[in-house]
C-alpha positions, -999 to +999 in steps of 0.1 A: +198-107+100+191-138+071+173-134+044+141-152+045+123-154+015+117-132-014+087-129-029+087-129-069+056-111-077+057-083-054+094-080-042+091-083-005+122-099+012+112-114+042+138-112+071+149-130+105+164-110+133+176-128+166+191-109+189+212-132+215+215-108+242+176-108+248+169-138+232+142-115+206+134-132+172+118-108+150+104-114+114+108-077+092+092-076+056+105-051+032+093-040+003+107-008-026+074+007-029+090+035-052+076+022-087+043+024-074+044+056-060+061+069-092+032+051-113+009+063-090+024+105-098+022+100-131-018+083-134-023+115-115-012+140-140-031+120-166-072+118-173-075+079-172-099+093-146-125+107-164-120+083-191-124+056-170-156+068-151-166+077-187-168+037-189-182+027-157-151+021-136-128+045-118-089+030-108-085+052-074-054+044-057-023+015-063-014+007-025+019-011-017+010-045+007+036-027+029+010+000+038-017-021+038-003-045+062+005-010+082-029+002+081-040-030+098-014-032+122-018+000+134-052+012+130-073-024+124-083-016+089-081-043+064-080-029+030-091-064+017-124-066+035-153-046+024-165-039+054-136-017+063-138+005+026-155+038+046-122+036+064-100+029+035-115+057+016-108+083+047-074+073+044-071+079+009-086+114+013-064+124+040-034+146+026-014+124+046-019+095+021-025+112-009+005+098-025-013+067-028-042+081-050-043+078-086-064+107-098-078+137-078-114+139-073-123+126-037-132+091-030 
């Protein structure tokens, strides 16, 4: 495994595995999504959410690129494109995900 790259802003390291046996090369991005998690806990035990729909805008979920990338990976939804935001928002109802919410209400 070597070390790749690192990115400043959001902390992903970047790795290369090759694996000589089967002649594999595989690129693995990691990134310590535990700040944002713990961030997103604590918005939720706040009311930043009715203050901020109070003033026309509502802050719903922090989601780490590492889930994002996941979600398009495995289920084709890109969090970035609004076509796709019916399915973002499902996600970020589902129990499942919920860890990724900021506030309560449903989306």
């Amino acid at each position: 495994m070597k070390l790749m790259d690192i990115d400043p802003f959001n902390g992903i390291r970047t790795y290369h595995h090759y694996d000589h046996q089967t002649d594999v090369t595989s690129i693995q991005r990691v990134q310590n999504v535990e700040p944002i998690l713990e961030a997103n806990k604590r918005l939720q035990n706040t009311d930043h959410e009715k203050q901020g729909i109070k003033h026309n805008w509502w802050h719903a979920a922090m989601i780490p690129i590492m889930v994002i990338e996941k979600w398009l990976v495995e289920d084709g939804i890109n969090a970035y494109d609004p076509n796709d935001i019916k399915a973002v928002k499902k996600k970020l109802n589902d129990p499942e995900w919920r860890y990724l919410r900021t506030g309560r209400g449903k989306l």
